[in-house]
C-alpha positions, 0 to 999 in steps of 0.5 A: 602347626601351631596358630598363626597371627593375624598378619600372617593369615592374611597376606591379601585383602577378602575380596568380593563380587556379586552378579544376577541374571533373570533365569524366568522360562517362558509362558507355559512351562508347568511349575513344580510343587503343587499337584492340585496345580499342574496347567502350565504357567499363565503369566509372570508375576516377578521375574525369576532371578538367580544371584552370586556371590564370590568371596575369595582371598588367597588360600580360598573362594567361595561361590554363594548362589541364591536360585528363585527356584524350588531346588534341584535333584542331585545329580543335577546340582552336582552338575552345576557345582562342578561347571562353576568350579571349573569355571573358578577354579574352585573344588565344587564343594566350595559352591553352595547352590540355594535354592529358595524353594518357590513353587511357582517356579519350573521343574528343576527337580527331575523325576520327583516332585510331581514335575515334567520328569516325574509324571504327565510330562509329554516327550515335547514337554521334556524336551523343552524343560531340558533345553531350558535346564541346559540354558539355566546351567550355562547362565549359573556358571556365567553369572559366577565367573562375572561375580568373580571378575567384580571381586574387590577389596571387602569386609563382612560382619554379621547380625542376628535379628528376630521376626515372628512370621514362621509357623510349625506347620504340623497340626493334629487334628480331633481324629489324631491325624497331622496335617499341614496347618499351625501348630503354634506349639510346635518348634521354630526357628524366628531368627534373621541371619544378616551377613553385611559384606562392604567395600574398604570405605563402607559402601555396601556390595551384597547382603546375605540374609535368609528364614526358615520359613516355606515360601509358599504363601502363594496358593495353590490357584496361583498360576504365574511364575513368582518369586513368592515372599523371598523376593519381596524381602531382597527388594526391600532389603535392596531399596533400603541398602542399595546393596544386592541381596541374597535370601537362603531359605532355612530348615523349613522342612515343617514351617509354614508362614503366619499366611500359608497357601493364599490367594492374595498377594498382598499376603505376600507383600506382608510376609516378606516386608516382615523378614525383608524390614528386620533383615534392613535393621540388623544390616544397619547395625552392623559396622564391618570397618574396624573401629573404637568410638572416640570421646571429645570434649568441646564448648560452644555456648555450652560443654558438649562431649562428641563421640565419633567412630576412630577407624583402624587400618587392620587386615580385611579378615583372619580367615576364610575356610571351608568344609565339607562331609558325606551323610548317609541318612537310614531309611526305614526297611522296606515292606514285605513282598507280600505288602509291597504287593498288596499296596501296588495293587490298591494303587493300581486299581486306584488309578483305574478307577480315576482314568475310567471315571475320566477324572482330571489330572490334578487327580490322575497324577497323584494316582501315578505317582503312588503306583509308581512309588508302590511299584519302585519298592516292589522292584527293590525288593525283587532285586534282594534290597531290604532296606536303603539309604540316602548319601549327601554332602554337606557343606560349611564355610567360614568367614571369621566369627561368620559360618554358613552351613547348608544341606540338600533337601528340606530338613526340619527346624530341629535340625537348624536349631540343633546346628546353630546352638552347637556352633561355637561361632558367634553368628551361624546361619542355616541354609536348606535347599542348597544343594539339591534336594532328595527327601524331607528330614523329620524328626523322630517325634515326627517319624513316631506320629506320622504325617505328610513328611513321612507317609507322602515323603515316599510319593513326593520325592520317589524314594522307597521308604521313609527317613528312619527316625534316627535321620535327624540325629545323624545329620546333626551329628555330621554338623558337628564334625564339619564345625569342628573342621571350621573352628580347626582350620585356622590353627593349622 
């Protein structure tokens, strides 16, 4: 079919509604994320919050979730996905469930993580972890069928802005090790996306802003529940605005803030005040009401020309569409059975010696979870596996000359750069976490040199090796393709 004109792609207005609930556990659930840190949760330091927004008009709906929370394990976020479709009669790609990556949230990432499902987790733990994850599902697709009942005529724009808060956090050291630190040398992805979403008259309704950037300014004493500095950049951005902010953690698989793993929450403040001011610039600059700026000349005691904004009555958009592909990433091969044998028994013996000296958890889980890793690619090799792979969605959507693009997992920064200096749309921004999460996606010049998101990749998320060094190029590959649906779905 050839394209169609403007009025013929929009027989009814953009419509949007957006809603909130708090999704805080109680006191005394373990948070997930540092292993250093595995006492239950003391305290609140800033209620956990999950937010929507519903963008529809009449070819299509899109669910935008936004989770203070370190992300959820697949089948769990394809459970959600598939309630909140049902609930709106949505396919459950048309969802996008982000996630900030706090980790001084629960553990909703089963069975990886170091969580209540992963390791130390008694039966009563697990119980109550489940309860409140059934609670959390019930709340998600809740809050996504009142953002739908909210939807009213609306316009977007977007914006890009530019702070330098993130930090490429793989430091080599003297000996040649890389270890999470600062490498001021190192890729990173300074952007703040804007998408400004209004009413009709230009009242805003929601703001949808995000940074490639790890939210774990907070360190590892920290023993309260917080949003760390995602939900310092919503409340600035929402006392500014007075619109609802939604904040999307970008590929920040190997960036750290300028303050990384700290004590004072100050630090915080500051972080998130930084991202959360540039993001109120940008929302400021943008008009989403169709306009031309008129000039007039008039006289009082001397000749002035006033300029003023003429508005247009034109259509609220020309296209919403979305997108989706299935990834499957390589892992490395699996070692032989003989070193698969050999690194179990280290492990093994490792944790031995812990538990006889009656060392403390934060050591004795760390231990486990190498034996367990140790022993699952054992198990693998013994069951004929030589090499594995992980399969995942991806999803895009588009608003006009806007996209929004978003992966499982914590991909590196190359991968979001690589995304958005490929697209052909005037503003594309970059979510990671959304979706669930599975692995870290290095690059290859990281899968070369080594370092936390490739030899403790395999502890931390239980899988049986590494991302080969080709994963990066793969995705990047699959982003490709989903643009190109993007940009080809409104000819059709």
């Amino acid at each position: 079919m050839g394209r169609r004109n403007d009025d013929e792609m929009n027989t009814r207005p953009l419509t949007a509604g957006v809603a909130r609930v708090d999704i805080t556990p109680p006191v005394g659930f373990r948070m997930q994320g540092v292993m250093r840190r595995i006492e239950g949760a003391v305290g609140v330091e800033s209620a956990l919050l999950a937010t929507v927004l519903v963008l529809a008009d009449e070819s299509a709906k899109v669910a935008i979730f936004d989770c203070d929370l370190i992300g959820f394990d697949l089948p769990l976020a394809d459970e959600i996905r598939e309630a909140v479709g049902r609930r709106l009669d949505i396919p459950a790609r048309c969802v996008a469930l982000g996630c900030t990556h706090t980790h001084n949230g629960p553990c909703t990432s089963r069975g990886n993580l170091g969580g209540v499902h992963d390791v130390g987790g008694d039966t009563e733990e697990r119980a109550a972890l489940d309860a409140y994850i059934a609670r959390l599902k019930d709340r998600l697709v809740e809050i996504a069928a009142q953002a739908d009942s909210r939807r009213e005529p609306a316009r977007a724009a977007a914006g890009r802005g530019a702070v330098a808060m993130a930090i490429n956090r793989e430091e080599r050291t003297e000996d040649g090790r890389v270890i999470l630190g600062r490498n001021p040398e190192g890729a990173t992805d300074h952007s703040v996306d804007v998408l400004r979403v209004d009413d009709l008259d230009g009242k805003p309704i929601a703001v949808l802003t995000g940074y490639a950037a790890h939210p774990v300014v907070m360190g590892f004493s920290t023993d309260v529940f917080s949003q760390d500095f995602p939900g310092v950049v919503r409340r600035v951005v929402e006392d500014v605005t007075k619109a609802t902010c939604l904040y999307l953690t970008g590929a920040a698989g190997n960036q750290a803030c300028l303050s990384f793993l700290q004590d004072d929450l100050g630090e915080k403040q500051r972080m998130g005040g930084l991202v959360g001011c540039e993001a109120a610039r940008v929302f400021f600059e943008i008009e989403t009401r169709p306009h031309e700026v008129a000039r007039e000349v008039g006289a009082s005691l001397s000749s002035v020309a006033f300029y003023r904004k003429a508005f247009r009555d034109e259509p609220t958009h020309r296209c919403l569409v979305t997108a989706s592909r299935e990834v499957t990433v390589p892992l490395q091969p699996l070692p032989s059975r003989q070193e698969a044998e050999a690194r179990l028994a280290e492990a093994r013996s490792a944790l031995e010696k812990l538990e006889a000296s009656g060392a403390p958890s934060t050591a004795t889980y760390p231990a486990r979870m190498v034996a367990d890793r140790a022993n699952l690619a054992l198990d693998k090799l013994k069951a004929g596996a030589t090499r594995e792979s992980l399969t995942f969605e991806i999803v895009g959507f588009r608003l006009d000359d806007f996209v929004l693009l978003g992966m499982p997992g914590e991909p590196f920064v190359e991968i979001g750069l690589r995304a958005k200096a490929r697209s052909k749309f005037t503003h594309t921004m970059f979510a990671g976490y959304c979706n669930g999460i599975l692995a870290y996606w290095p690059t290859a010049h990281t899968v070369a040199q080594g370092g936390m998101a490739v030899e403790t990749a395999v502890t931390t998320y239980r899988i049986a090796a590494p991302p080969a060094a080709e994963a990066a190029e793969t995705i990047v590959a699959a982003f490709d393709a989903l643009l190109e649906a993007l940009a080809a779905a409104s000819e059709k």
